[in-house]
C-alpha positions in Angstrom: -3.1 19.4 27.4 -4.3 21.0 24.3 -6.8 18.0 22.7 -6.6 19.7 19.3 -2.6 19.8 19.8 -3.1 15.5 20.0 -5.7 15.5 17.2 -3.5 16.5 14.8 -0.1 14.4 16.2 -2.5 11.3 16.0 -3.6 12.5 12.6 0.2 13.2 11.0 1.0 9.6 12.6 -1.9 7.2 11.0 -2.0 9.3 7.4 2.2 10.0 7.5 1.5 13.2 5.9 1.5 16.9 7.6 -0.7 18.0 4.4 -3.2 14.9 4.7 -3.8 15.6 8.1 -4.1 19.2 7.1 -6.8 18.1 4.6 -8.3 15.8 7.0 -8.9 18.2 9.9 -9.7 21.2 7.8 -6.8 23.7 8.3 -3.6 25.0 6.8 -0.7 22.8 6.9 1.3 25.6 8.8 -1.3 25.0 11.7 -0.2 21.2 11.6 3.6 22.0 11.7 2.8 24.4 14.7 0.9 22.1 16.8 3.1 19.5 16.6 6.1 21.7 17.4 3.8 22.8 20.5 3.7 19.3 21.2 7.5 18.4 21.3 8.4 21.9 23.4 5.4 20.8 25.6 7.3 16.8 26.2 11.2 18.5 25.4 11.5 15.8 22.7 11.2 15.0 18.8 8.1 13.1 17.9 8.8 12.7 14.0 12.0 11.8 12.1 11.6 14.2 8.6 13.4 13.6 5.1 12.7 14.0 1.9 10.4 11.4 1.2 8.6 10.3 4.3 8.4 11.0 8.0 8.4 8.5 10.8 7.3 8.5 14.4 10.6 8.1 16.8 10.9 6.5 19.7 9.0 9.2 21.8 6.6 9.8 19.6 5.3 6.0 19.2 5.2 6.0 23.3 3.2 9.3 23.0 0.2 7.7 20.2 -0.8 5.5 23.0 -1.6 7.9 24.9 -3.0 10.3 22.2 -5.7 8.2 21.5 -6.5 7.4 24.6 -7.5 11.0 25.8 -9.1 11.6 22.3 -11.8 9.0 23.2 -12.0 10.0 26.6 -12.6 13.6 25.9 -15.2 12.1 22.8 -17.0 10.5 25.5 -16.9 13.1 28.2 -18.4 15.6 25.5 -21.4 12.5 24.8 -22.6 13.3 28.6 -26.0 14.9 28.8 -26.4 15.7 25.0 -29.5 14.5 22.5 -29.9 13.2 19.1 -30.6 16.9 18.1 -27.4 18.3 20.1 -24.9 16.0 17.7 -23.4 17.5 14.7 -20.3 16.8 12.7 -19.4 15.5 8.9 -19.4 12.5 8.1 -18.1 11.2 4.7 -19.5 7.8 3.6 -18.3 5.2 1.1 -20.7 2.9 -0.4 -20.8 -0.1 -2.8 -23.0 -0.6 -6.0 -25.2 -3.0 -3.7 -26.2 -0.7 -0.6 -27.1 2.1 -3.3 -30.1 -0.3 -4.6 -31.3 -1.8 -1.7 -31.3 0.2 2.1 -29.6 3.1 1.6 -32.2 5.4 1.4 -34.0 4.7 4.6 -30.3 4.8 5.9 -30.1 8.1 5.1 -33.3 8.9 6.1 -33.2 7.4 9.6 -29.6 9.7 9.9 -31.2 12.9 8.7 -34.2 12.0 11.4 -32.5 10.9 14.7 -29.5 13.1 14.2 -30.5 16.1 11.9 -26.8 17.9 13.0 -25.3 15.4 11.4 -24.2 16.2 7.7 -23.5 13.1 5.6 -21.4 13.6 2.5 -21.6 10.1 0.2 -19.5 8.6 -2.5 -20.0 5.3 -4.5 -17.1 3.1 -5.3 -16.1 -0.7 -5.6 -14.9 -2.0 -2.4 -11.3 -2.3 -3.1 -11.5 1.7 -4.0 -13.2 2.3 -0.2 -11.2 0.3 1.5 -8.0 2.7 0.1 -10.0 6.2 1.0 -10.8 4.7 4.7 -7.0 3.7 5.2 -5.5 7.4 3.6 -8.0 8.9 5.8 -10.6 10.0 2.8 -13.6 8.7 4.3 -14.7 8.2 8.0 -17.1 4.9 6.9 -16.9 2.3 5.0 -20.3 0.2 3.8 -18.6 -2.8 1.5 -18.2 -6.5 1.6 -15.1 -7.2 3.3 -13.0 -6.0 5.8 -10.6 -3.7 5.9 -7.4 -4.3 7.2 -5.0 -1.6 9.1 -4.2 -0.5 12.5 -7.2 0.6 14.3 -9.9 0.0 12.0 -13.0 -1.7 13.4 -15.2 -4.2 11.4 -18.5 -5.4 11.7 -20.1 -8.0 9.6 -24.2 -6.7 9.0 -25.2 -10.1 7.2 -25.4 -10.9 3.7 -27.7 -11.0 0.5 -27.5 -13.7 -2.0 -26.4 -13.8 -5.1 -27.2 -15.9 -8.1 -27.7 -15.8 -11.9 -30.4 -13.6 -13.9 -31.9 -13.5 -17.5 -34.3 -12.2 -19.6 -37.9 -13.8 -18.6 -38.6 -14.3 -22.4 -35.1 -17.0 -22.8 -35.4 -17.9 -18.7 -39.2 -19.1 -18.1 -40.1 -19.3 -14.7 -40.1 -22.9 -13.0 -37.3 -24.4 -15.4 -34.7 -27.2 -14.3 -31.9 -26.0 -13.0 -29.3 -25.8 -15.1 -25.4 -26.6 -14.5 -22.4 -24.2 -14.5 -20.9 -25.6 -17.6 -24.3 -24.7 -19.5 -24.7 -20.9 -18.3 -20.7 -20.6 -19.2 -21.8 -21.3 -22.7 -23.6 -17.9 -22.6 -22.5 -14.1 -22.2 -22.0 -13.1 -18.9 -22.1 -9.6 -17.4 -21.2 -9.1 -13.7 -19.2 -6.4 -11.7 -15.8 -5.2 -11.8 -12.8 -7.7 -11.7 -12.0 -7.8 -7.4 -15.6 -7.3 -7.0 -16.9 -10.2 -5.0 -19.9 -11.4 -6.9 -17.1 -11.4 -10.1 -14.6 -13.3 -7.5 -17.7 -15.7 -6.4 -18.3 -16.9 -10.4 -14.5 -17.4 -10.9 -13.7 -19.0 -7.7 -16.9 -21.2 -8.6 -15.8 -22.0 -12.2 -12.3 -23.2 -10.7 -13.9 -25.1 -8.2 -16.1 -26.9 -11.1 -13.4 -27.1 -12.9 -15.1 -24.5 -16.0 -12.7 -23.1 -18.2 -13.1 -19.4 -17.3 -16.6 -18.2 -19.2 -17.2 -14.8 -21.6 -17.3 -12.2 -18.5 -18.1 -8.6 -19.0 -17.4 -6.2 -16.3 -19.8 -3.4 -15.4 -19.2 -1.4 -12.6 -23.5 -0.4 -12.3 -25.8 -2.0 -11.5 -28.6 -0.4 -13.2 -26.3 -0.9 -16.2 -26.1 -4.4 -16.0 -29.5 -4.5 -15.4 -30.1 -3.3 -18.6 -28.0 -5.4 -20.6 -30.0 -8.4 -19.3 -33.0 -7.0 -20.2 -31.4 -6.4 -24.0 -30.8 -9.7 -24.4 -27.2 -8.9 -24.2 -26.1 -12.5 -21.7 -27.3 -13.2 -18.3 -26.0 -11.6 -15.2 -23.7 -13.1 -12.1 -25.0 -10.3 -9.0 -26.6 -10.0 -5.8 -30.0 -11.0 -6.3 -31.9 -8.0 -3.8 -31.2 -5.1 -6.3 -33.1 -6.9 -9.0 -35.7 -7.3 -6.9 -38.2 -5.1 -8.9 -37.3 -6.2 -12.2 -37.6 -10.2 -10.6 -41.2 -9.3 -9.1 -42.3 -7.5 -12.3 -41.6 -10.4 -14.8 -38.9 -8.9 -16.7 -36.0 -10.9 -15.7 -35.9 -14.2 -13.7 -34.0 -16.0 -11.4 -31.8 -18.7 -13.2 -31.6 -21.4 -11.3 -28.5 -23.4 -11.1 -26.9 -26.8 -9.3 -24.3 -25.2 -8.0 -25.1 -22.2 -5.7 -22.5 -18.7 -5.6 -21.0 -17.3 -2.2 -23.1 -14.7 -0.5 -22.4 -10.9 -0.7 -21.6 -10.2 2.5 -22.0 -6.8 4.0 -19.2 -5.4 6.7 -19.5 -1.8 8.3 -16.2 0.1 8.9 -14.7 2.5 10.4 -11.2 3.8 12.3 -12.7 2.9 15.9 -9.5 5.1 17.6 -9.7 8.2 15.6 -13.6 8.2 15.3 -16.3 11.2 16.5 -19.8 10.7 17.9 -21.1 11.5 15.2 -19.3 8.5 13.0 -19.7 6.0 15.5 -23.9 6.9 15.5 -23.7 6.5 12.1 -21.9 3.2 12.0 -24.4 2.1 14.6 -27.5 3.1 12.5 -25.5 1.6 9.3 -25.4 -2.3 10.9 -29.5 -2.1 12.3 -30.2 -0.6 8.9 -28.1 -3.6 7.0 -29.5 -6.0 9.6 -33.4 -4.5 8.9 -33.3 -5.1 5.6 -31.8 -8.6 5.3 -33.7 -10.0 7.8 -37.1 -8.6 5.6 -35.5 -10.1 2.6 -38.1 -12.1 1.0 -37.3 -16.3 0.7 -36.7 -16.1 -3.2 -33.6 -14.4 -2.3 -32.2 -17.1 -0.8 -31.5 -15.8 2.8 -30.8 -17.3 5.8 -31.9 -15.1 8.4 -30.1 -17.0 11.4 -26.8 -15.9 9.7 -28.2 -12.2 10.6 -28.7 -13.0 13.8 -24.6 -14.2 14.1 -23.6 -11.8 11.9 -24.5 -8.4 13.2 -22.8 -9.3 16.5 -19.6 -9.8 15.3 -17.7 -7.1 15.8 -13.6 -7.2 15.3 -10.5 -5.4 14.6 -8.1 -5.6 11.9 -4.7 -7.4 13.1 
């Protein structure tokens, strides 16, 4: 049995599109029609039902996935016998949030480029709610984010999570002041990350639960641009507290200190665990150490619980 022949059946099945799969695997859509007609001379039955606007597996061809998959990883892992960091190549297209992008990426990307320097990683920045869309059309092969992304086959593992809480400019914020309640900072301007986000989900779920009437909120989708506004004097800032690290240590902004604390950012690596290569599964691998590296060095200010690491990076689950 041809290997490539199931590659692209299991590929036309999860994405329900000859042309996606065509785009996902590289060739012309006319090679995906053929193989797939290979396949149902090769089994003397149909394997999709075609009209106009969609196509669907039949019968056959839902008894046939099973299978599919199965031999893909088998051959994936009969191909892993014998070979070396250096001996592993492939693509690998990576989605990341706002978050990872200021805090561990980089020595992510360095510790790929070093243990696995076949490997070529091709990187993208959106919200989470954008990455968790590409992973499911088949756009990207990993997902770094906060939650987890639901869909057949898709494999999930929670790397730990960074604290969040509320910034300002040092010069209206002194260092060492009362804390101050939620009703108080509502009073004020505040800039935080795009609406589905979850540090803009953790301040709204927070006012409800205070029972705040819903506060001045400006959505930024950077970072480094909220960042900025902060520094201007423009409102304080709802984020995760580890990107703002430098500007916290250097005196510019401070921590705001309030009586009511916000929900974590949690961190969650993943990844179609059926359809995957080597090559994506080393780099989900070295994505969750990387996450769980830098969390655990997160310095206490931050307000992280390193035994919730520990539990975190071995949960490992798949989407119902």
């Amino acid at each position: 049995m041809n290997t490539r022949f199931l590659e692209a059946f299991v590929w036309v099945a999860r994405l329900g599109s000859f042309r996606a799969a065509a785009e996902k695997l590289n060739i012309t859509q006319a090679a995906i029609s053929n193989r797939i007609a290979s396949l149902e001379q090769d089994f003397d039955t149909r394997l999709f039902e075609r009209d106009a606007r969609e196509i669907r597996l039949t019968f056959d061809g839902r008894r046939l996935l099973g299978y599919a998959e199965r031999m893909l990883e088998l051959s994936r892992e009969m191909s892993a016998i014998g070979r070396t960091g250096s001996s592993i190549a492939g693509i690998v297209r990576i989605g990341v949030i706002e978050t990872i992008v200021h805090t561990w990426l980089i020595d992510f990307l360095r510790r790929v480029q070093e243990m696995y320097p076949g490997i070529e990683l091709q990187l993208t920045s959106e919200s989470t709610r954008r990455l968790h869309e590409q992973l499911r059309q088949g756009e990207l092969d990993l997902a770094l984010q906060t939650d987890p992304v639901i869909g057949d086959g898709i494999r999930n593992t929670a790397s730990g999570s960074i604290a969040m809480g509320w910034v300002g400019r040092a010069a209206d914020w002194p260092a060492g002041m009362a804390p101050v309640s939620l009703a108080q900072l509502a009073e004020r301007p505040i800039v935080t990350m795009n609406r589905g986000s979850q540090p803009h989900s953790a301040l709204m779920e927070l006012c409800e639960a205070e029972g705040v009437p819903a506060p001045r909120i400006h959505c930024v989708s950077s970072i480094s641009a909220i960042v900025r506004l902060v520094q201007s004097g423009f409102g304080i800032a709802v984020l995760p507290l580890a990107p703002a690290r430098d500007q916290i240590s250097s005196g510019t902004l401070n921590i705001i200190p309030c009586t009511t604390n916000l929900t974590p950012q949690r961190l969650v690596v993943s990844y179609c665990a059926d359809l995957t290569t080597e090559a994506i599964q080393l780099v989900a691998k070295l994505a969750c150490e990387e996450a769980a590296r830098f969390t655990l060095n997160l310095e206490p200010q931050y307000g992280f619980d390193p035994h919730q690491v520990n539990d975190a990076t071995s949960k490992t689950y798949q989407s119902p």
